[in-house]
PyMOL Python script that loads the backbone (N, CA, C, O; Angstrom):
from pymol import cmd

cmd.read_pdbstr("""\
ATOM      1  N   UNK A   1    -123.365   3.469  16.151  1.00  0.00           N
ATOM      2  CA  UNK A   1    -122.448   3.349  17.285  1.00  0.00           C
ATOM      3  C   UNK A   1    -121.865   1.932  17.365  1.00  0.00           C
ATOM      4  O   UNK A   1    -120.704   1.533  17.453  1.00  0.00           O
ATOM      5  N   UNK A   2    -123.045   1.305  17.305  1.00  0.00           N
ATOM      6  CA  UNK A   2    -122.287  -0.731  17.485  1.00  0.00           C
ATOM      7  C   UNK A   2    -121.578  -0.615  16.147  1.00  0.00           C
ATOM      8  O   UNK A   2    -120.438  -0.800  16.573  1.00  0.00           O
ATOM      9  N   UNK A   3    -121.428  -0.453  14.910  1.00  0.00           N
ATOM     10  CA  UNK A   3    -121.028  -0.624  14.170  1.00  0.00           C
ATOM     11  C   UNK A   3    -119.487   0.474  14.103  1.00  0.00           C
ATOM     12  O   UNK A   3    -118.656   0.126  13.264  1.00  0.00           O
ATOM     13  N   UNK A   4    -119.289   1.222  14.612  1.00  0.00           N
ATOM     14  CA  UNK A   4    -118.077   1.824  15.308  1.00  0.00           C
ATOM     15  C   UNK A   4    -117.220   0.786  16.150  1.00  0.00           C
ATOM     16  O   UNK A   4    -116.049   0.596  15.823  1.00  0.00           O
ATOM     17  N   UNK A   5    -117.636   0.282  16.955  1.00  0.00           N
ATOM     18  CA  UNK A   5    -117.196  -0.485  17.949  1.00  0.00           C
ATOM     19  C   UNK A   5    -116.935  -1.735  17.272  1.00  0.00           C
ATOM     20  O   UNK A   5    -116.053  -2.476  17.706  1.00  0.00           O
ATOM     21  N   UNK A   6    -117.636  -2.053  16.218  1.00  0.00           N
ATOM     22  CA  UNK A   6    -116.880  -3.311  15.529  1.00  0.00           C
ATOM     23  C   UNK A   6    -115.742  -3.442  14.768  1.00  0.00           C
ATOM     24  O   UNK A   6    -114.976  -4.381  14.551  1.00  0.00           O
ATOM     25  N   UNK A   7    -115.807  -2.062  14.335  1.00  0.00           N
ATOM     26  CA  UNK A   7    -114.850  -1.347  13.390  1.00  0.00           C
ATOM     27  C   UNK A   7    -113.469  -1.338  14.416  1.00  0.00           C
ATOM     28  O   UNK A   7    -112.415  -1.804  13.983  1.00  0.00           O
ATOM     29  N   UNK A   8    -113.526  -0.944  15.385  1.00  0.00           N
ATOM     30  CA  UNK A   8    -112.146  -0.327  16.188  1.00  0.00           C
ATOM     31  C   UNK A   8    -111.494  -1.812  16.366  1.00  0.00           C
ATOM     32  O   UNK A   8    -110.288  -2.053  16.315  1.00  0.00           O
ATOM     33  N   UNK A   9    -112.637  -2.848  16.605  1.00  0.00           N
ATOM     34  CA  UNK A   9    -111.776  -3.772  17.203  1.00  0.00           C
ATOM     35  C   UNK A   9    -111.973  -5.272  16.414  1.00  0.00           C
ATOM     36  O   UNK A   9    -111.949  -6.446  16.782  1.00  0.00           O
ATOM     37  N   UNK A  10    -112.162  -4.632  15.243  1.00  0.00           N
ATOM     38  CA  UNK A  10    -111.279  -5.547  13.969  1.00  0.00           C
ATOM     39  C   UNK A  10    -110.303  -4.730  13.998  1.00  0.00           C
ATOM     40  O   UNK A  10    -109.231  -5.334  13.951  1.00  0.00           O
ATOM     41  N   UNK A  11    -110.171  -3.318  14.070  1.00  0.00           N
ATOM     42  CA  UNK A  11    -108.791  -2.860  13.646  1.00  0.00           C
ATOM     43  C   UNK A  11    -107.534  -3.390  14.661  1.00  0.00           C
ATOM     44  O   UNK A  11    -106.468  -3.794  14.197  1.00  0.00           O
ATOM     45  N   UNK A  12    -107.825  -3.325  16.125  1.00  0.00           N
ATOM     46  CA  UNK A  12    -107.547  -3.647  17.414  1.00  0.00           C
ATOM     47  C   UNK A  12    -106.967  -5.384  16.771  1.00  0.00           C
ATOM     48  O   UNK A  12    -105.764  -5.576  16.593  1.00  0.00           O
ATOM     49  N   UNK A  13    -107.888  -6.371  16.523  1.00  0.00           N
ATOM     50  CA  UNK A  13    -107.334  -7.196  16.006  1.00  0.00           C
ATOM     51  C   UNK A  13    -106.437  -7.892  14.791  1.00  0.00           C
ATOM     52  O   UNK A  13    -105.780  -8.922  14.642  1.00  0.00           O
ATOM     53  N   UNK A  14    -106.794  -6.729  14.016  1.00  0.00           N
ATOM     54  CA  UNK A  14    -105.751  -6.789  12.880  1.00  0.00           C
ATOM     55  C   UNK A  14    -104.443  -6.065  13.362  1.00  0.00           C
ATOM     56  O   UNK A  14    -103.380  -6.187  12.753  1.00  0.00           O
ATOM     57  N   UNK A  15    -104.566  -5.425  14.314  1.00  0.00           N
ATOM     58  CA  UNK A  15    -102.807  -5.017  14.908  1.00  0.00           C
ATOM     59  C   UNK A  15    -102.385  -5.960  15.740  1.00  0.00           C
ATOM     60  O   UNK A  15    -101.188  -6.210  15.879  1.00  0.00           O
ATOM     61  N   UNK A  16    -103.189  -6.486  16.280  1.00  0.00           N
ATOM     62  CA  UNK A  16    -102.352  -7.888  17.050  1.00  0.00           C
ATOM     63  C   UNK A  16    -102.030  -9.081  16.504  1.00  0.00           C
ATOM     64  O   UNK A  16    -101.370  -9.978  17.029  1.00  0.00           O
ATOM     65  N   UNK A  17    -102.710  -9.048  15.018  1.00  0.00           N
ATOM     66  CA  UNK A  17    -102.467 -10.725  14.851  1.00  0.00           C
ATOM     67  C   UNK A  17    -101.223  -9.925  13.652  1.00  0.00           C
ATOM     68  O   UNK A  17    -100.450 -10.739  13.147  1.00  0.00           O
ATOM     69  N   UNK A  18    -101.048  -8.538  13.250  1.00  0.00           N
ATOM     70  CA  UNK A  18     -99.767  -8.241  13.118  1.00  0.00           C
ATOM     71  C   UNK A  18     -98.415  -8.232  13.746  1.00  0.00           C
ATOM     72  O   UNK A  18     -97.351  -8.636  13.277  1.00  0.00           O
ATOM     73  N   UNK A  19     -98.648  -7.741  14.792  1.00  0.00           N
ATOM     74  CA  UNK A  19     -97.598  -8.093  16.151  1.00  0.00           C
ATOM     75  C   UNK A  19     -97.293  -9.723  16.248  1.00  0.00           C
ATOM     76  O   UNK A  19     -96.285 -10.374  16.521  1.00  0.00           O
ATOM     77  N   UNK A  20     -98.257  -9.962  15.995  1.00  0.00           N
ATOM     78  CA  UNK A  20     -97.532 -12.179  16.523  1.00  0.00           C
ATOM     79  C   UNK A  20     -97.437 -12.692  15.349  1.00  0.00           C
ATOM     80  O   UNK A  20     -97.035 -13.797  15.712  1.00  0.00           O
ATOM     81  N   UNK A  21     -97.490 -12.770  14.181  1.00  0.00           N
ATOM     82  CA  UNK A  21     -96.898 -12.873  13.046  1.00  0.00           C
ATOM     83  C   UNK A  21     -95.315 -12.251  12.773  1.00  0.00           C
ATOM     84  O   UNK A  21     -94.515 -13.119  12.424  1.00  0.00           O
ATOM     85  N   UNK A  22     -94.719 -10.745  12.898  1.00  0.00           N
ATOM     86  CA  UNK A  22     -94.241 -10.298  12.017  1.00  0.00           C
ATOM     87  C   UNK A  22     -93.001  -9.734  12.993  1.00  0.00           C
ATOM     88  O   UNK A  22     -91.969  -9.280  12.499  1.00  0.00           O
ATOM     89  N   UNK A  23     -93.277  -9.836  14.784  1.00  0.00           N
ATOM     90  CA  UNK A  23     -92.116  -9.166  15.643  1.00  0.00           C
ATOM     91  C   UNK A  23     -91.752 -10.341  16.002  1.00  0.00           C
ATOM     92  O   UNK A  23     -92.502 -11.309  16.128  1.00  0.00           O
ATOM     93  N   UNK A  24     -89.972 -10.301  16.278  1.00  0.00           N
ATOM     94  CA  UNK A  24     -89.807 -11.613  16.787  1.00  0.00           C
ATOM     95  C   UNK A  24     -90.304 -12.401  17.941  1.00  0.00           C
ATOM     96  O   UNK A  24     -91.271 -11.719  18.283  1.00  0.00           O
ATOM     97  N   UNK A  25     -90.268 -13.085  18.494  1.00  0.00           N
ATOM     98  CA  UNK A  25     -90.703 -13.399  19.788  1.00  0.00           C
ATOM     99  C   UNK A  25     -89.467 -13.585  20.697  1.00  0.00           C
ATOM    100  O   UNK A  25     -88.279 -13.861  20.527  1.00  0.00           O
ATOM    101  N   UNK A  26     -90.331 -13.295  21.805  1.00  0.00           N
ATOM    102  CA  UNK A  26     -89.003 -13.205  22.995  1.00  0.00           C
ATOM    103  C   UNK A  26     -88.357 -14.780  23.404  1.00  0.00           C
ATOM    104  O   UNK A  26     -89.057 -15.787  23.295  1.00  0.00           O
ATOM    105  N   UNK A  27     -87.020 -14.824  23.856  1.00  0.00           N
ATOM    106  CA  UNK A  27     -86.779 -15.819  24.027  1.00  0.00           C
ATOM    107  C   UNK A  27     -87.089 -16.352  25.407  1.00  0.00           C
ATOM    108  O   UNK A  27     -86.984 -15.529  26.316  1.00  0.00           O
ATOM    109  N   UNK A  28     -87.385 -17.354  25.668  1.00  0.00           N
ATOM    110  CA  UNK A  28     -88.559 -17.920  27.112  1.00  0.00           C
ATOM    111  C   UNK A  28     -87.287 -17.461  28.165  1.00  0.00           C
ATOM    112  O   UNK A  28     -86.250 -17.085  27.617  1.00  0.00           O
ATOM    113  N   UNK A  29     -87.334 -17.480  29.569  1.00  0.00           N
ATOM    114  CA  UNK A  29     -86.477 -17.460  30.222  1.00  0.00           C
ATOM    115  C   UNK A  29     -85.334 -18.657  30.653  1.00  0.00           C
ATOM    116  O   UNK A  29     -84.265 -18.349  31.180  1.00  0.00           O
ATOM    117  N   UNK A  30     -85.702 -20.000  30.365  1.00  0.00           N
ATOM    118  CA  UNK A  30     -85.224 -21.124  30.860  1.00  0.00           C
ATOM    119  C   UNK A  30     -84.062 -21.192  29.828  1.00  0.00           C
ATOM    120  O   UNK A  30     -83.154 -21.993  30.048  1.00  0.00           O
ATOM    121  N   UNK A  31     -84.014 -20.163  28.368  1.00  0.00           N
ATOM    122  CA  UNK A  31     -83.482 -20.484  27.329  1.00  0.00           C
ATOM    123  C   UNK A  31     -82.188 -19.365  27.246  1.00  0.00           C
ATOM    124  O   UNK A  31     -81.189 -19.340  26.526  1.00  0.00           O
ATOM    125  N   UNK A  32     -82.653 -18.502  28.267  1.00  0.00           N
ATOM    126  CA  UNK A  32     -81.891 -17.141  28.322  1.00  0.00           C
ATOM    127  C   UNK A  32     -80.248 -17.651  28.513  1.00  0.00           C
ATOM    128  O   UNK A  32     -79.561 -18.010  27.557  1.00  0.00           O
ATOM    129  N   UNK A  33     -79.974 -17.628  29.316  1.00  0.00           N
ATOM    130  CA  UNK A  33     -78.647 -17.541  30.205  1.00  0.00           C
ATOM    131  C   UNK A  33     -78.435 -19.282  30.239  1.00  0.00           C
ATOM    132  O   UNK A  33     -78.598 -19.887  31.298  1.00  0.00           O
ATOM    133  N   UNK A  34     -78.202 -19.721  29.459  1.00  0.00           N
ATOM    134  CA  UNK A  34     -77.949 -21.772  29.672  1.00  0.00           C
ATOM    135  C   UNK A  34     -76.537 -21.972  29.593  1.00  0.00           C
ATOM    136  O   UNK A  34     -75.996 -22.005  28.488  1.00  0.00           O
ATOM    137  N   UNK A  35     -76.008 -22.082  30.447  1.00  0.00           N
ATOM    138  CA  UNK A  35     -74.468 -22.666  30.181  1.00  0.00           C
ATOM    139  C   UNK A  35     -74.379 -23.676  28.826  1.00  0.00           C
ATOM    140  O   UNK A  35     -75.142 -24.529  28.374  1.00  0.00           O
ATOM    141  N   UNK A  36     -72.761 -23.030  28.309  1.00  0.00           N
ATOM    142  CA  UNK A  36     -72.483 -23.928  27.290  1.00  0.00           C
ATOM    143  C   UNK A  36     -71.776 -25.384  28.109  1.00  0.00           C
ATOM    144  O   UNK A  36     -70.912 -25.707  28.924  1.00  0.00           O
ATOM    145  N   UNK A  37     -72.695 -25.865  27.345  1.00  0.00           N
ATOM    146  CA  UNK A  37     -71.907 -27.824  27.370  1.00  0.00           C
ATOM    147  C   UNK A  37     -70.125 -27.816  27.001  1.00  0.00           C
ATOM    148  O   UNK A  37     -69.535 -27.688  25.928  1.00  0.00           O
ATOM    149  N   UNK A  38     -69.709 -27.979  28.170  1.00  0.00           N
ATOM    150  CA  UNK A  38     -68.229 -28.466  28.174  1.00  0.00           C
ATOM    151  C   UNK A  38     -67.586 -29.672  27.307  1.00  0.00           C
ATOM    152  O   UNK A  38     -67.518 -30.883  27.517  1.00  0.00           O
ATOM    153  N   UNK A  39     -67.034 -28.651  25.993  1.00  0.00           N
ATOM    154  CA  UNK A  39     -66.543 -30.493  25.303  1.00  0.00           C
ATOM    155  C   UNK A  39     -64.883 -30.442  25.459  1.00  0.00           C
ATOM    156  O   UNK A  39     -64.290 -29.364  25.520  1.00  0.00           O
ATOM    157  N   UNK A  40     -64.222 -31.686  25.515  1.00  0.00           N
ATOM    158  CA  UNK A  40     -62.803 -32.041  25.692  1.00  0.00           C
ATOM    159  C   UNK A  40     -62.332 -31.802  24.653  1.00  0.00           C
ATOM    160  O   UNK A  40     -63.293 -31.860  23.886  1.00  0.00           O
ATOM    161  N   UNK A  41     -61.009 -31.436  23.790  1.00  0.00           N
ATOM    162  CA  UNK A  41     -60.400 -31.311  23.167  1.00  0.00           C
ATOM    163  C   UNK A  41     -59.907 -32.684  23.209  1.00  0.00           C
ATOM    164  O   UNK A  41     -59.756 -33.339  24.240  1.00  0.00           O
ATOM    165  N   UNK A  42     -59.546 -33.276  21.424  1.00  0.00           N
ATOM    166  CA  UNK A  42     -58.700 -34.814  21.321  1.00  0.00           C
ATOM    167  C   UNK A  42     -57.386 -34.252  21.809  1.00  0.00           C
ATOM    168  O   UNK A  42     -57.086 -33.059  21.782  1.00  0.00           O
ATOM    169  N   UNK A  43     -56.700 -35.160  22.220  1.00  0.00           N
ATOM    170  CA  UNK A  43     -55.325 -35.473  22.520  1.00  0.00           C
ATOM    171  C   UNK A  43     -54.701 -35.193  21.420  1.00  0.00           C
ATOM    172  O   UNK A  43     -54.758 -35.755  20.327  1.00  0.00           O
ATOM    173  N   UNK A  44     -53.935 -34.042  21.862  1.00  0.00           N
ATOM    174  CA  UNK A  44     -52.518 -33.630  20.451  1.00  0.00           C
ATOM    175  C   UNK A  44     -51.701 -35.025  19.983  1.00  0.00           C
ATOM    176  O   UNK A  44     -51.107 -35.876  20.644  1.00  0.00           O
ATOM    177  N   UNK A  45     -51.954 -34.861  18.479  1.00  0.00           N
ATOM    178  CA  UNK A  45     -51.546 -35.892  17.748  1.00  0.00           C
ATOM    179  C   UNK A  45     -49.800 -36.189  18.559  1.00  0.00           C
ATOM    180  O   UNK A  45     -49.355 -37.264  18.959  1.00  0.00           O
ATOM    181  N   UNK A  46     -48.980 -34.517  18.590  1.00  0.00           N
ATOM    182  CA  UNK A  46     -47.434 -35.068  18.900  1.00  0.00           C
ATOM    183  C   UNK A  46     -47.155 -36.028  20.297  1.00  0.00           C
ATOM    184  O   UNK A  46     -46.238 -36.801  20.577  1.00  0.00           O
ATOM    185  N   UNK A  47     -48.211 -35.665  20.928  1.00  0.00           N
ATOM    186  CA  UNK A  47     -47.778 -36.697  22.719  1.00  0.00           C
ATOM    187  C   UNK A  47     -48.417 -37.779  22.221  1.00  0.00           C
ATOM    188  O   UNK A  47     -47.825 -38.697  22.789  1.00  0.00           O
ATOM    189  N   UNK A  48     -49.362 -38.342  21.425  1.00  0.00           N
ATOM    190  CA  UNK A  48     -49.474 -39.825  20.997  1.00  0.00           C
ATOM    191  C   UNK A  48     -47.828 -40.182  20.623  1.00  0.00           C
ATOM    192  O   UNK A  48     -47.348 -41.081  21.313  1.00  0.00           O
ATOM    193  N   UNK A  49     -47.186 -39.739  19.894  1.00  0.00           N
ATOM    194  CA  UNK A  49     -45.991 -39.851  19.008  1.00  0.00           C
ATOM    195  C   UNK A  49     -44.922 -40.141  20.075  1.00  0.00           C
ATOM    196  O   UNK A  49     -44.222 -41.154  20.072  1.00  0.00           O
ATOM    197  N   UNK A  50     -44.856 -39.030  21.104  1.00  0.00           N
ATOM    198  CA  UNK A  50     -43.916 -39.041  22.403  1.00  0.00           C
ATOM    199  C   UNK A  50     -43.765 -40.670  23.050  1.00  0.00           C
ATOM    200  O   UNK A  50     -42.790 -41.404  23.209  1.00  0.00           O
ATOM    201  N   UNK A  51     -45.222 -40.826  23.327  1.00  0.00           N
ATOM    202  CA  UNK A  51     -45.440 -41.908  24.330  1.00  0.00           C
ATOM    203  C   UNK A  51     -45.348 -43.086  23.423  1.00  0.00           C
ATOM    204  O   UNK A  51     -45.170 -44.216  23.878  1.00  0.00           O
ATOM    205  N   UNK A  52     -45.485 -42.806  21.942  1.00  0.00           N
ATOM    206  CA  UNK A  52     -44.793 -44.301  21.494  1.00  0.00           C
ATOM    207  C   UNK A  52     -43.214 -44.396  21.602  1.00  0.00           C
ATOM    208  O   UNK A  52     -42.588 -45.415  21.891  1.00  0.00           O
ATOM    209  N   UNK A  53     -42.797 -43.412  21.377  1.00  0.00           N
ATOM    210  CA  UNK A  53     -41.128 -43.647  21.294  1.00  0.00           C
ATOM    211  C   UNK A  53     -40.533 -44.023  22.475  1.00  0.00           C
ATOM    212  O   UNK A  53     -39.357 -44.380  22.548  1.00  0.00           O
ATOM    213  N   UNK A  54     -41.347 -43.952  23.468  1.00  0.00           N
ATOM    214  CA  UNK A  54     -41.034 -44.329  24.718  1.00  0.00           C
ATOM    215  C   UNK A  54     -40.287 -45.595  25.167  1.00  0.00           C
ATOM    216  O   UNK A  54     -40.077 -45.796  26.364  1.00  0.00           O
TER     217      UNK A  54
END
""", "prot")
cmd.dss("prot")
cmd.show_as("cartoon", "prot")
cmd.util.cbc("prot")
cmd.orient("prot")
């Protein structure tokens, strides 16, 4: 009987340390939904050009 019970739960543990090895992991919540960082676009080369001819 004890030797049943050791049996199930090596098996029990060989399916879990399959699961956290081999499925992806979830992504945390703080990481979920993050706004993208706002970047500026450079200044169009032609209005540099404008404001020299000025």
């Amino acid at each position: 009987m004890e030797k049943k019970h050791e049996q199930e739960l090596s098996v029990l543990e060989a399916l879990r340390l399959h699961r956290e090895f081999h499925l992806p992991r979830p992504v945390p919540a703080d990481e979920q939904e993050k706004p993208l960082d706002k970047v500026k676009e450079p200044p169009r080369a032609c209005r540099s050009r404008e404001r020299e001819e000025r």
